[in-house]
Each structure stands twice: as structure tokens, then as C-alpha cells.
SERO-4910 file (N, C-alpha, C, O; in steps of 0.05 Angstrom, whole numbers):
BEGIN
 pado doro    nc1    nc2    nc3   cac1   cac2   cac3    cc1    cc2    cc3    oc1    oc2    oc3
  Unk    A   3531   2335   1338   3526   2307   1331   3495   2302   1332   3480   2312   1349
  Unk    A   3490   2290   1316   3461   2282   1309   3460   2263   1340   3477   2252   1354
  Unk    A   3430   2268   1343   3424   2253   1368   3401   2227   1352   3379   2229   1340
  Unk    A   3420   2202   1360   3411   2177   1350   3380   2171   1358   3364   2162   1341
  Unk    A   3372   2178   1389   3352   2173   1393   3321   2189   1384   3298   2182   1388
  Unk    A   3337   2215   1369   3310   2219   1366   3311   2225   1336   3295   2241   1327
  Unk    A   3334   2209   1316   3328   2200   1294   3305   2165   1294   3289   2158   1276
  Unk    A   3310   2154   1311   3303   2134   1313   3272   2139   1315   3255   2131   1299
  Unk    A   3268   2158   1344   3235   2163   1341   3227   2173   1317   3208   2163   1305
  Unk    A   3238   2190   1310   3214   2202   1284   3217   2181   1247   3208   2183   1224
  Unk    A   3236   2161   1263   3235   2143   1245   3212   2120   1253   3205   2102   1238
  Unk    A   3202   2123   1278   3176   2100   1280   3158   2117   1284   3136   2106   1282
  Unk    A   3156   2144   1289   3124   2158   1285   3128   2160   1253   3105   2155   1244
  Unk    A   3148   2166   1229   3140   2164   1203   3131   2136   1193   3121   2134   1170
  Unk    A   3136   2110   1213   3128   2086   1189   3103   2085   1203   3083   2078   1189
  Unk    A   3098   2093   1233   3065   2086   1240   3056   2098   1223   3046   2084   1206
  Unk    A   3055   2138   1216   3043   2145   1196   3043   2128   1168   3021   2133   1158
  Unk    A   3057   2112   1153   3057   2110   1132   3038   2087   1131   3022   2084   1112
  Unk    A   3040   2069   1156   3030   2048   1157   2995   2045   1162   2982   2025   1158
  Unk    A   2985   2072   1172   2963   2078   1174   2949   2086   1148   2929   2078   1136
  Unk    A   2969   2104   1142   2959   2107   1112   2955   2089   1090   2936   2092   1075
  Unk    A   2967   2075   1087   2968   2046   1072   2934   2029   1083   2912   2020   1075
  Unk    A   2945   2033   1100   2920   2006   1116   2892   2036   1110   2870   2029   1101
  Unk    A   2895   2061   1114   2869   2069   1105   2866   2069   1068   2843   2065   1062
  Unk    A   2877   2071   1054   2882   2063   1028   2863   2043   1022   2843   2046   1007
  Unk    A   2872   2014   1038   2863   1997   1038   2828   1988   1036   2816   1973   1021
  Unk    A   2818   2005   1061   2801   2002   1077   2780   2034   1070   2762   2044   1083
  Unk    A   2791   2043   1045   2768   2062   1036   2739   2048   1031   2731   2026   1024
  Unk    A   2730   2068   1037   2697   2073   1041   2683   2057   1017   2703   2054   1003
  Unk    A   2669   2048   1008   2658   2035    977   2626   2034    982   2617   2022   1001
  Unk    A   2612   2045    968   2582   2043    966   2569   2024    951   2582   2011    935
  Unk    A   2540   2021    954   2537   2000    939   2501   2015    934   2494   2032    951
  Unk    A   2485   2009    917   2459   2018    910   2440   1996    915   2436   1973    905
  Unk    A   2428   2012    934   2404   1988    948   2377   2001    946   2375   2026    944
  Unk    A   2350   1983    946   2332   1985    924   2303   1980    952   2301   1958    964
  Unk    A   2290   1996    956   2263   1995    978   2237   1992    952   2236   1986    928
  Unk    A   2223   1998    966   2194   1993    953   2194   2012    933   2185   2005    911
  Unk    A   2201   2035    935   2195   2053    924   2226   2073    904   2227   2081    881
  Unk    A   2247   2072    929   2273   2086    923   2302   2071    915   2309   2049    923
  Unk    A   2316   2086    900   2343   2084    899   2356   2093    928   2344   2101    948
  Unk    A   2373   2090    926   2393   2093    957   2416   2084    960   2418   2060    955
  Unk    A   2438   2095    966   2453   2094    974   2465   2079    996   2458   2090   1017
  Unk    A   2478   2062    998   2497   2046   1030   2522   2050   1028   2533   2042   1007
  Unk    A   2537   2064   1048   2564   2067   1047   2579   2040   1072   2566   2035   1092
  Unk    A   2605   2026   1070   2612   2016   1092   2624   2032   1111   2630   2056   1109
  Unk    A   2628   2017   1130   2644   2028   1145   2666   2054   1142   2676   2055   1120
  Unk    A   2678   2082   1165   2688   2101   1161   2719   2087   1175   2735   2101   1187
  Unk    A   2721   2067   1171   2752   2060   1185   2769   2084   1169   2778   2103   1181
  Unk    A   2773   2081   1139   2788   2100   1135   2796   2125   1142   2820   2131   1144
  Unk    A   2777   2141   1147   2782   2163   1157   2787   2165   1185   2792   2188   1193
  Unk    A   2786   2144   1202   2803   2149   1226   2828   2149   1219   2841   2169   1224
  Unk    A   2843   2123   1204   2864   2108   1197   2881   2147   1189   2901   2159   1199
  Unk    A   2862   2154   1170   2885   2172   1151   2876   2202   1183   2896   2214   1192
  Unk    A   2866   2204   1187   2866   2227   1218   2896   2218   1238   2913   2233   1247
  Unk    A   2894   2193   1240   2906   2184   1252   2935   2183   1249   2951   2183   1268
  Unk    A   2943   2181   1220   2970   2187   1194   2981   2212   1192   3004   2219   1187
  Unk    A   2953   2232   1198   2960   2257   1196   2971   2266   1222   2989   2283   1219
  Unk    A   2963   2258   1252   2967   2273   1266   3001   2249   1272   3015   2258   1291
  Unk    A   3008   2234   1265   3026   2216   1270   3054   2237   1254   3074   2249   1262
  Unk    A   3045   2233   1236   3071   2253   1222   3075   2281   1222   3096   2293   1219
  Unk    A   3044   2294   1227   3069   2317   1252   3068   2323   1273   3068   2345   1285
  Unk    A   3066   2290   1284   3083   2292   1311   3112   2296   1301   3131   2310   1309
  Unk    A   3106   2277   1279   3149   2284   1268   3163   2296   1265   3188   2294   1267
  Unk    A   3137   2326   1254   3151   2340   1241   3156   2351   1259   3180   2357   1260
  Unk    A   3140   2361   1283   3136   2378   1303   3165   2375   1318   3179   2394   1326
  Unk    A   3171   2345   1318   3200   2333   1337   3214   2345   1314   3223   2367   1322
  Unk    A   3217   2342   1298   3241   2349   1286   3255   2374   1280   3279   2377   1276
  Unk    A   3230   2396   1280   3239   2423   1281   3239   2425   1313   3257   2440   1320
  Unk    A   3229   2417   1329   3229   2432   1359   3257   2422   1371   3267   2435   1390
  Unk    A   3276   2395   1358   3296   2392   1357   3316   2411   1346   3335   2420   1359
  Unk    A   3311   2418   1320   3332   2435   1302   3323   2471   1310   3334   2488   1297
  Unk    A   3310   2475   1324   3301   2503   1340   3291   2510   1306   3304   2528   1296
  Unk    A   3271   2500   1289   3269   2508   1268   3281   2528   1248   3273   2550   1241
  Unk    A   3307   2509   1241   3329   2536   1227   3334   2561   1240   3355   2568   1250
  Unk    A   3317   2572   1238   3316   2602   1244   3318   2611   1272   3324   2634   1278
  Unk    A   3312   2588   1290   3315   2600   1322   3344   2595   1324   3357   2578   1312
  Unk    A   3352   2609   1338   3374   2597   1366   3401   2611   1348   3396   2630   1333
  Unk    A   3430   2600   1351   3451   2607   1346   3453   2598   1313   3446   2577   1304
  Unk    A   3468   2625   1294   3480   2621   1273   3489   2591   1269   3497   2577   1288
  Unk    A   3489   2581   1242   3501   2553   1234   3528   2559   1223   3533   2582   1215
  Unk    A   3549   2539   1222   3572   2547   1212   3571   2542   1178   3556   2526   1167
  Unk    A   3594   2562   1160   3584   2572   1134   3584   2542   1123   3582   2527   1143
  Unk    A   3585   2532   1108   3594   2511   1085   3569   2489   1076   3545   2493   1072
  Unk    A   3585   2464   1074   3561   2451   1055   3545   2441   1074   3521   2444   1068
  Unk    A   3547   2431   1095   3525   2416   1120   3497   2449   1118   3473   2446   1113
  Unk    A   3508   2468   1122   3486   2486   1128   3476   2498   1094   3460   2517   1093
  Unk    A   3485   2488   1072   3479   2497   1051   3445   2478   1050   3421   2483   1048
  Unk    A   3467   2451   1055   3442   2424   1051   3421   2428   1070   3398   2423   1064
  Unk    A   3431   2439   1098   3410   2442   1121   3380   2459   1098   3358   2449   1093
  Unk    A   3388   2477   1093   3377   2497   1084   3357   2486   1056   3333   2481   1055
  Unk    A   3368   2486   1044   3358   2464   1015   3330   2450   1025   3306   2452   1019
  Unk    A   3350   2431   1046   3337   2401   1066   3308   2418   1077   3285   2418   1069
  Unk    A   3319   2430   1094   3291   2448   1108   3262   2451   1088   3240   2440   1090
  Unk    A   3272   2467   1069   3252   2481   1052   3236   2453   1046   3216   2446   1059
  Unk    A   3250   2434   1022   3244   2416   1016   3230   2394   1031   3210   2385   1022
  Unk    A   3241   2384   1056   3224   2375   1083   3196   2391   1092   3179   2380   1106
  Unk    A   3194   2419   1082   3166   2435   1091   3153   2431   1070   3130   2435   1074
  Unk    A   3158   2424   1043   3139   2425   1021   3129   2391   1020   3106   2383   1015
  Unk    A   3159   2370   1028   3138   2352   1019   3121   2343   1040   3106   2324   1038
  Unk    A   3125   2359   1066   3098   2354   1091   3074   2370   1092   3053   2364   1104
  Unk    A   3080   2391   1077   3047   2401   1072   3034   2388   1046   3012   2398   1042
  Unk    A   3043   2368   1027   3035   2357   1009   3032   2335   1024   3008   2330   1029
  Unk    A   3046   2320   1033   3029   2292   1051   3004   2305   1081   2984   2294   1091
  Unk    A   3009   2314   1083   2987   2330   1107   2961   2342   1083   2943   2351   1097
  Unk    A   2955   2343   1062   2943   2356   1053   2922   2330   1039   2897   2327   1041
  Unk    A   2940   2317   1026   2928   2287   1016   2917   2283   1033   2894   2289   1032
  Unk    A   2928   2270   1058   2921   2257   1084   2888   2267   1097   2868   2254   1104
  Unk    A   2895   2289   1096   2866   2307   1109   2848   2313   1086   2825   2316   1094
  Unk    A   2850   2317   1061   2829   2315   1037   2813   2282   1042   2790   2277   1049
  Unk    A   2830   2270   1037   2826   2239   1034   2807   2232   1065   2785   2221   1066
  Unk    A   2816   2237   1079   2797   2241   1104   2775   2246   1104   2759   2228   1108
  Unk    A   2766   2272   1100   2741   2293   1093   2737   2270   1076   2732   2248   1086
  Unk    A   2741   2276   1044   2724   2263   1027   2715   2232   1030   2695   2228   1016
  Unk    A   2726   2205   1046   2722   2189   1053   2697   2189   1067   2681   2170   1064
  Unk    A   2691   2209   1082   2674   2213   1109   2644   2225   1094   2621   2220   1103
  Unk    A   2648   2242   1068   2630   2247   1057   2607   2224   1044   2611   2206   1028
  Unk    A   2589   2229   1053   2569   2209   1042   2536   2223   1027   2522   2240   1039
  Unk    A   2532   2215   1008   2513   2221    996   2484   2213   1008   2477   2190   1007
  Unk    A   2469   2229   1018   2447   2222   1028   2418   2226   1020   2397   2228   1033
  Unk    A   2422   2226    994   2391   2225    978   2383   2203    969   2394   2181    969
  Unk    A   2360   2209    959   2343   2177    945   2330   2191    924   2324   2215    926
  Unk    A   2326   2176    904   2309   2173    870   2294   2151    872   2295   2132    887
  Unk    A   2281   2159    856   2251   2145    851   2271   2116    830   2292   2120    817
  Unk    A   2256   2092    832   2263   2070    817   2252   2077    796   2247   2056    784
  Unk    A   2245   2098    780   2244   2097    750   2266   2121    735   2271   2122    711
  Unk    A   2275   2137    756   2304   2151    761   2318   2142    757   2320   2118    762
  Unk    A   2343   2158    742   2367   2139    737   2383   2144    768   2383   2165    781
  Unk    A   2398   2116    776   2403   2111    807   2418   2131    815   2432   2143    798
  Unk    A   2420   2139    846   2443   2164    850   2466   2152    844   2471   2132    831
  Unk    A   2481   2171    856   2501   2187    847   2518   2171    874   2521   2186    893
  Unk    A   2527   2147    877   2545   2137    905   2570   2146    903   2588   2129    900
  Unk    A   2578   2183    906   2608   2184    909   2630   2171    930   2624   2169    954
  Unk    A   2648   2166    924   2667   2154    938   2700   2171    934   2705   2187    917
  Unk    A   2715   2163    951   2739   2174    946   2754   2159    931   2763   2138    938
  Unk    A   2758   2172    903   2782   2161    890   2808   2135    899   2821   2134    920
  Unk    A   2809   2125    887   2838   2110    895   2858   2115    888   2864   2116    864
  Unk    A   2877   2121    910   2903   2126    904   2919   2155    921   2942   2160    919
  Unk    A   2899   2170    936   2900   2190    951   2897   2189    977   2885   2207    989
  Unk    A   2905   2172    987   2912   2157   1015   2937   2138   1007   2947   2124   1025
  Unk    A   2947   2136    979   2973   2120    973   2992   2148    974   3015   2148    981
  Unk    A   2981   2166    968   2997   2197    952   3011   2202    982   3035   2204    989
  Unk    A   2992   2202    994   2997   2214   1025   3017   2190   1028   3039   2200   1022
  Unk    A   3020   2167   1033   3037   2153   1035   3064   2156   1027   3082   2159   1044
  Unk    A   3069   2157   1006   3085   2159    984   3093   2188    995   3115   2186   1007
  Unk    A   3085   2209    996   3099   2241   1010   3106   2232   1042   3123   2246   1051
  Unk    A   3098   2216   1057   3094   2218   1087   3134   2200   1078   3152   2207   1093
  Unk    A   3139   2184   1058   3160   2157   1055   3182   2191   1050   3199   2195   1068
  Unk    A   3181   2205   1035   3198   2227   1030   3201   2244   1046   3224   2251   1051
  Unk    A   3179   2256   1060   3176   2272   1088   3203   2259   1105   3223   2272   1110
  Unk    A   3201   2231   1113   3213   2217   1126   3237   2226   1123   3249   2242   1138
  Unk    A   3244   2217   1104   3270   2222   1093   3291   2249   1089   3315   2251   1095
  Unk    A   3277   2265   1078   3286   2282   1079   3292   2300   1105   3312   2313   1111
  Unk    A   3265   2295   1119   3274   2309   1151   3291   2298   1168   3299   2311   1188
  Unk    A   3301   2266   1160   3321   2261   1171   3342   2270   1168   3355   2276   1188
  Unk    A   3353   2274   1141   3375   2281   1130   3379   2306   1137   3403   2313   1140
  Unk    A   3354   2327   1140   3354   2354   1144   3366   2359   1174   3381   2377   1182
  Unk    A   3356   2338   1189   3367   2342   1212   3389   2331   1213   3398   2353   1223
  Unk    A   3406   2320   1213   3439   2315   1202   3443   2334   1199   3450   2348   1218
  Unk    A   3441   2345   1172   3461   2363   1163   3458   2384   1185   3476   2397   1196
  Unk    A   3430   2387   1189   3441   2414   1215   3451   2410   1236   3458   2429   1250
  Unk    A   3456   2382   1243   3476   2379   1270   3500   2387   1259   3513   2405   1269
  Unk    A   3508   2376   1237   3539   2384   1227   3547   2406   1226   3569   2413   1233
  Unk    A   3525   2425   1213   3529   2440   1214   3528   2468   1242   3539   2490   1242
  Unk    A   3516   2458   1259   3509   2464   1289   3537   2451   1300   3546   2466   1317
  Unk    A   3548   2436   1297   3573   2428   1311   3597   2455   1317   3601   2472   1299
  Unk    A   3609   2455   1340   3618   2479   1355   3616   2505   1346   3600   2505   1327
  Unk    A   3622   2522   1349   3613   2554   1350   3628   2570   1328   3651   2564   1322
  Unk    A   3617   2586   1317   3631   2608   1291   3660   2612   1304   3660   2615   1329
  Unk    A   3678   2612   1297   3705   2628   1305   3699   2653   1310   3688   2661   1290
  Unk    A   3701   2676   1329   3707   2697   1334   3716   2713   1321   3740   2711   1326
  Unk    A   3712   2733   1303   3728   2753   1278   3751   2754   1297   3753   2745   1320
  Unk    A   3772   2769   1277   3793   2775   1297   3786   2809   1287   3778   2818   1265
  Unk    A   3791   2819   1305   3787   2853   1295   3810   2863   1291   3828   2854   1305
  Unk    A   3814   2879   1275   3836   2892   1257   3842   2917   1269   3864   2928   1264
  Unk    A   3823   2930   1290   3822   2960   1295   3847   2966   1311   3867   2953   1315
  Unk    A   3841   2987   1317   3866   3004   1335   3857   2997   1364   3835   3004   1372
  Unk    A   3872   2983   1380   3873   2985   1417   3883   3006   1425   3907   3012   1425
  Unk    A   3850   3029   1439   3853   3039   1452   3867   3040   1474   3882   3060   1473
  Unk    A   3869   3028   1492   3886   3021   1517   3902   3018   1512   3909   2998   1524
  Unk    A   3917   3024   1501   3958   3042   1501   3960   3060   1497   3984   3063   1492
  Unk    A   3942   3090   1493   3943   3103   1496   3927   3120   1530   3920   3144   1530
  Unk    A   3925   3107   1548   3917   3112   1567   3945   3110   1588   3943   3114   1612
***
């Protein structure tokens, strides 16, 4: 049986993650071109974002981390029983690892590049720098994979309780009993 309580947690470490990410989305970096006696220049605001999405990242795999150290990550511990719970386990797994290294990947790009700041100056008869910024929409991406991550590793973990529910039957062996001839 699926254990309720720790579907519930990695259902509030996935919305803190999502919710961080959103709010760093929000709260990306934006430059603006500011003008001295002499130079072009660059001002970036505030790095909230890139705490926000650090913070998204290490939130959801806490999740992930619970959710396999729960399910002995497929592959540890005792055989699953044959049928559809351990077909879906299996499916679920793979699929739960691809769409968390795709939200872990957004998450920590979008980070880095948020944090990057251009630190040169041009002359005012120069055409003005170059104020890169991070795209919009790659702190939503991470969002949007962290909302499926969710999901799917819930489900993944279900089906492997079901399928984890009591023990293989014992073959019955067909052979010859020695001990009647003793």
C-alpha cells in the first residue's frame, strides 16, 4: 500500500518547487543602459531569481530523492510481482527520470544564466553594449517539467506499491524427492 504520508510530502516539496520557480520566472534579472560622462554601461537588477530557481532545484530533488529512497529505486531490494502495476512501475520510473533531469536542467541553466552579467563599457559614440539577459520562459519550462515530474513520480510510486504488495508465490518444483529413497 502506498504510504499516504509521504505522497503528501513530495506533493508539498513539488508545489514549493513549482512555486519558486514561477515567482523566479517572475522576478528575472532585466538590464537597463546607463550613460557616465564618457561610457555606455550596463545595470542589472537584483539576482532574486537565481536564488528563487537554486532554491526550485534543490526543492524537487528533495522529491525526487524521497521518492526513489522510498521505492529502493526500482532496482534495489525484492523482485516486483509480474503484471500491469510493475509494467506501469517501470514505464512510470523511466519517464519520472527523464522529465526530472529536464526540469533540473532548465532550473539550473536559468540560474547560471540569470546570474550572468555583462561587465563592459563603450565609448558614447559606440553602438551601446550588449545588456544580455535570460530569456523568458525558461524558469516557466522548469515549472511546467517540475508540474509533470510531480505527477508522474507520484503515480510511479503507486504503481510500485501495488506492485510491491505481498511476495512472488514460491515455484512449486516438479523434481524428484530424494528422501524416499533413504
Amino acid at each position: 500500500m502506498a504510504s499516504t504520508l509521504l505522497l503528501v510530502l513530495v506533493f508539498v516539496l513539488d508545489l514549493i518547487a513549482f512555486g519558486l520557480a514561477v515567482a523566479a520566472e517572475q522576478r528575472r534579472a532585466t538590464a537597463t543602459i546607463n550613460r557616465d560622462a564618457e561610457y555606455n554601461y550596463c545595470v542589472y537588477e537584483s539576482d532574486v531569481a537565481t536564488g528563487l530557481g537554486v532554491g526550485s532545484f534543490f526543492f524537487l530533488l528533495s522529491s525526487q530523492l524521497l521518492i526513489m529512497f522510498a521505492s529502493r529505486c526500482l532496482c534495489c531490494g525484492r523482485a516486483l510481482r509480474p503484471g500491469k502495476p510493475r509494467s506501469w512501475a517501470i514505464v512510470l520510473f523511466i519517464t519520472c527520470w527523464v522529465t526530472f533531469f529536464i526540469a533540473e536542467v532548465c532550473l539550473l541553466a536559468a540560474s547560471v544564466r540569470n546570474a550572468y552579467h555583462t561587465k563592459y563599457r563603450t565609448y558614447l559614440a559606440q553602438h551601446p553594449p550588449s545588456c544580455e539577459v535570460l530569456r523568458k520562459g525558461v524558469f516557466g519550462a522548469g515549472a511546467a517539467f517540475i508540474v509533470f515530474t510531480g505527477i508522474v513520480s507520484e503515480l510511479f510510486y503507486v504503481s510500485y506499491s501495488k506492485a510491491d504488495e505481498g511476495s512472488i508465490p514460491p515455484r512449486m518444483d516438479g523434481g524428484i524427492r530424494m528422501n524416499a529413497f533413504m
